[in-house]
C-alpha positions in Angstrom: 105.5 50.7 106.1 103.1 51.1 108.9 105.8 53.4 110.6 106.6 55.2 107.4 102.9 56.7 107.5 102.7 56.9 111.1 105.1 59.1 110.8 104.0 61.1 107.7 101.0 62.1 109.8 102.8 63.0 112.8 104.9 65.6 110.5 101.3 66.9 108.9 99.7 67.1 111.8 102.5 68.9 113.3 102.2 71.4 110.4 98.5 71.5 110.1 98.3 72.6 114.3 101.2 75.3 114.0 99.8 76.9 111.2 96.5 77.7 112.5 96.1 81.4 113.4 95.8 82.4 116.8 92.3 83.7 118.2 92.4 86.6 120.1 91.2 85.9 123.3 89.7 88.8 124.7 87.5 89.3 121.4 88.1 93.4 121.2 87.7 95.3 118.5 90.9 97.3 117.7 89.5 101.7 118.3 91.4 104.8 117.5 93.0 106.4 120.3 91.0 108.0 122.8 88.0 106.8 121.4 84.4 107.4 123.3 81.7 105.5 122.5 79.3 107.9 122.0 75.8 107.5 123.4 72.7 105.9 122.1 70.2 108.4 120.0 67.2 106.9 120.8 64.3 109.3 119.2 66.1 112.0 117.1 63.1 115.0 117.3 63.0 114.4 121.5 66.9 114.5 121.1 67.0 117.5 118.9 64.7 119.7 121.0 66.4 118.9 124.4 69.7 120.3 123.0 68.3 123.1 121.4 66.6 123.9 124.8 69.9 123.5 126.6 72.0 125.6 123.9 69.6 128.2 124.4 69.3 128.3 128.1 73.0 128.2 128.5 74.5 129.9 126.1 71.8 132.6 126.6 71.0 132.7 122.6 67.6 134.6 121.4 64.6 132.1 120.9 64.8 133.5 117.7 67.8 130.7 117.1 65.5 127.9 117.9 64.2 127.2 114.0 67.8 127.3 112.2 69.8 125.3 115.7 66.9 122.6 115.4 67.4 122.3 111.6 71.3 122.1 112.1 71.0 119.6 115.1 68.0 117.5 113.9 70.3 116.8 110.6 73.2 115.9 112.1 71.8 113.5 114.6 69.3 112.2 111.6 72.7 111.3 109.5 74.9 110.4 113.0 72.4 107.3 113.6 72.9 106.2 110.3 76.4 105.5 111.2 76.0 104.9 114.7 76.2 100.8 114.2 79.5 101.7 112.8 81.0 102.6 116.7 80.6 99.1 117.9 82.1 97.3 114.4 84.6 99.5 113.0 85.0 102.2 115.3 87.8 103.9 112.7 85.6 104.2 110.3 82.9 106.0 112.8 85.4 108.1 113.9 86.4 109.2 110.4 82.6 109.7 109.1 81.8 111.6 112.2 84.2 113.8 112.2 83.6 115.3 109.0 79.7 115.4 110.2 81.0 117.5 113.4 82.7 119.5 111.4 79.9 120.7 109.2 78.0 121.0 111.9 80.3 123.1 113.9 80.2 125.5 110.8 76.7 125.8 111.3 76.5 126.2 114.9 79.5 129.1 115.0 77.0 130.6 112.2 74.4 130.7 114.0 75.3 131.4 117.6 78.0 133.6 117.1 81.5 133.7 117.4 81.5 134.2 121.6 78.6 131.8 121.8 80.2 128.9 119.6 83.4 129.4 122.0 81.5 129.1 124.9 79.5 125.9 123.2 83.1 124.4 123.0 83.6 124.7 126.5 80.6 122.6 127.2 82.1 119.4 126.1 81.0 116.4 128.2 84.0 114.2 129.6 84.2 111.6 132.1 81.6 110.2 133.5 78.9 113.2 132.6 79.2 111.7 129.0 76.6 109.3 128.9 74.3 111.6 131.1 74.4 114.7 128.7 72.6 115.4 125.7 75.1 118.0 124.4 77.5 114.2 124.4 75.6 113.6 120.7 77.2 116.9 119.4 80.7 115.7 120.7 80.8 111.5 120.3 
Protein backbone atom coordinates (compact mmCIF):
# COMPACT_ATOMS: atom_id res chain seq x y z
CA UNK A 1 0.00 0.00 0.00
CA UNK A 2 2.62 2.35 1.24
CA UNK A 3 4.23 1.95 -2.36
CA UNK A 4 0.84 2.34 -4.07
CA UNK A 5 0.67 6.09 -2.69
CA UNK A 6 4.23 6.65 -2.91
CA UNK A 7 3.86 6.30 -6.10
CA UNK A 8 0.52 8.20 -6.63
CA UNK A 9 2.37 11.29 -5.45
CA UNK A 10 5.28 10.82 -7.49
CA UNK A 11 2.84 10.84 -10.77
CA UNK A 12 0.96 14.20 -9.19
CA UNK A 13 3.79 15.81 -8.41
CA UNK A 14 5.23 15.06 -11.74
CA UNK A 15 2.04 16.64 -13.21
CA UNK A 16 1.63 19.41 -10.80
CA UNK A 17 5.64 20.70 -11.67
CA UNK A 18 5.22 20.38 -15.61
CA UNK A 19 2.21 22.19 -15.62
CA UNK A 20 3.35 25.32 -14.09
CA UNK A 21 3.78 28.15 -16.63
CA UNK A 22 7.14 29.32 -17.29
CA UNK A 23 8.26 32.96 -15.96
CA UNK A 24 9.85 35.01 -18.29
CA UNK A 25 12.99 35.67 -17.09
CA UNK A 26 14.03 38.82 -18.30
CA UNK A 27 10.68 40.48 -17.02
CA UNK A 28 10.09 42.85 -20.46
CA UNK A 29 7.21 44.04 -21.43
CA UNK A 30 6.34 43.01 -25.05
CA UNK A 31 6.38 46.99 -27.39
CA UNK A 32 5.38 47.64 -30.86
CA UNK A 33 8.04 47.82 -33.29
CA UNK A 34 10.35 50.60 -33.24
CA UNK A 35 8.89 51.86 -30.22
CA UNK A 36 10.66 55.04 -28.36
CA UNK A 37 9.88 55.68 -25.12
CA UNK A 38 9.04 59.03 -25.22
CA UNK A 39 10.41 61.53 -22.68
CA UNK A 40 9.10 62.63 -19.35
CA UNK A 41 6.76 65.87 -19.39
CA UNK A 42 7.50 67.20 -16.29
CA UNK A 43 5.57 70.80 -16.06
CA UNK A 44 3.32 71.08 -19.14
CA UNK A 45 3.10 75.27 -19.32
CA UNK A 46 7.32 75.37 -19.08
CA UNK A 47 7.06 72.51 -21.74
CA UNK A 48 4.55 74.28 -23.88
CA UNK A 49 6.32 77.62 -24.00
CA UNK A 50 9.85 76.17 -24.80
CA UNK A 51 8.44 74.47 -27.99
CA UNK A 52 6.54 77.28 -29.06
CA UNK A 53 9.81 79.38 -28.63
CA UNK A 54 11.70 76.81 -30.60
CA UNK A 55 8.91 76.39 -33.45
CA UNK A 56 9.04 80.01 -33.80
CA UNK A 57 12.77 80.61 -33.85
CA UNK A 58 13.27 77.90 -36.23
CA UNK A 59 10.80 77.68 -38.44
CA UNK A 60 10.86 81.46 -38.61
CA UNK A 61 6.93 81.81 -37.98
CA UNK A 62 5.41 85.47 -36.96
CA UNK A 63 5.02 85.96 -33.08
CA UNK A 64 1.75 86.44 -34.14
CA UNK A 65 1.45 82.30 -34.06
CA UNK A 66 2.51 82.20 -30.46
CA UNK A 67 -1.32 82.28 -28.92
CA UNK A 68 -3.00 79.58 -31.38
CA UNK A 69 0.68 77.10 -31.32
CA UNK A 70 0.56 77.34 -27.41
CA UNK A 71 -3.19 76.46 -27.27
CA UNK A 72 -2.43 73.51 -29.81
CA UNK A 73 0.75 72.33 -27.92
CA UNK A 74 -0.38 73.03 -24.35
CA UNK A 75 -3.50 70.54 -25.13
CA UNK A 76 -1.82 67.94 -26.52
CA UNK A 77 0.89 67.61 -23.92
CA UNK A 78 -2.04 68.33 -21.17
CA UNK A 79 -3.92 64.97 -22.68
CA UNK A 80 -0.24 63.07 -23.70
CA UNK A 81 0.48 62.96 -19.70
CA UNK A 82 -2.63 61.59 -19.11
CA UNK A 83 -1.57 58.56 -20.96
CA UNK A 84 1.99 58.75 -20.48
CA UNK A 85 1.92 55.84 -17.56
CA UNK A 86 0.59 53.92 -20.39
CA UNK A 87 4.43 53.75 -22.25
CA UNK A 88 5.91 51.76 -19.43
CA UNK A 89 2.74 49.19 -18.95
CA UNK A 90 1.18 48.71 -22.20
CA UNK A 91 3.23 50.38 -24.52
CA UNK A 92 0.58 49.19 -27.57
CA UNK A 93 -1.97 50.78 -26.17
CA UNK A 94 0.25 54.25 -25.83
CA UNK A 95 1.25 53.88 -29.15
CA UNK A 96 -2.28 53.54 -30.39
CA UNK A 97 -3.78 56.63 -28.15
CA UNK A 98 -0.92 58.76 -29.22
CA UNK A 99 -1.04 58.49 -32.40
CA UNK A 100 -4.43 59.59 -32.96
CA UNK A 101 -3.40 62.60 -30.45
CA UNK A 102 -0.37 63.35 -33.06
CA UNK A 103 -2.45 63.29 -35.61
CA UNK A 104 -4.91 65.88 -34.46
CA UNK A 105 -2.27 67.74 -33.54
CA UNK A 106 -0.43 67.72 -36.74
CA UNK A 107 -3.77 69.10 -38.30
CA UNK A 108 -3.47 71.84 -36.17
CA UNK A 109 0.09 72.70 -36.49
CA UNK A 110 0.04 72.40 -40.64
CA UNK A 111 -2.98 74.95 -39.96
CA UNK A 112 -1.37 77.16 -38.36
CA UNK A 113 2.19 77.25 -39.69
CA UNK A 114 1.55 76.69 -43.12
CA UNK A 115 2.06 74.24 -45.53
CA UNK A 116 6.13 75.00 -46.11
CA UNK A 117 6.51 75.53 -42.39
CA UNK A 118 4.65 72.22 -41.23
CA UNK A 119 7.10 70.41 -43.90
CA UNK A 120 9.88 71.87 -42.43
CA UNK A 121 8.47 71.02 -38.68
CA UNK A 122 8.54 67.38 -40.01
CA UNK A 123 12.07 67.56 -40.78
CA UNK A 124 12.88 68.44 -37.18
CA UNK A 125 12.07 65.09 -35.82
CA UNK A 126 14.49 64.02 -32.95
CA UNK A 127 16.18 60.50 -33.39
CA UNK A 128 18.98 58.86 -31.77
CA UNK A 129 20.38 59.97 -29.03
CA UNK A 130 19.05 63.92 -29.43
CA UNK A 131 15.65 62.33 -28.28
CA UNK A 132 15.70 62.66 -24.75
CA UNK A 133 17.57 66.08 -24.99
CA UNK A 134 14.83 67.88 -27.27
CA UNK A 135 11.74 69.38 -26.41
CA UNK A 136 10.34 69.15 -29.94
CA UNK A 137 10.76 64.79 -28.79
CA UNK A 138 7.07 65.48 -26.90
CA UNK A 139 5.53 66.31 -30.34
CA UNK A 140 7.09 63.08 -31.91
CA UNK A 141 7.05 60.21 -28.85
Amino acid sequence: MKKITLSLLFVAAFFIIGAQVPVNPSNTIATPKDFIKPPEIGHVKYTTMHIVDDLISKLSLPVGKRSSLTVAVNGFLTTKKDIAGLAETNPTDYTSKFGGMQQVLFGKLKTIMGESAFTKFLRMKPSGAAVAGNPLSHLFF
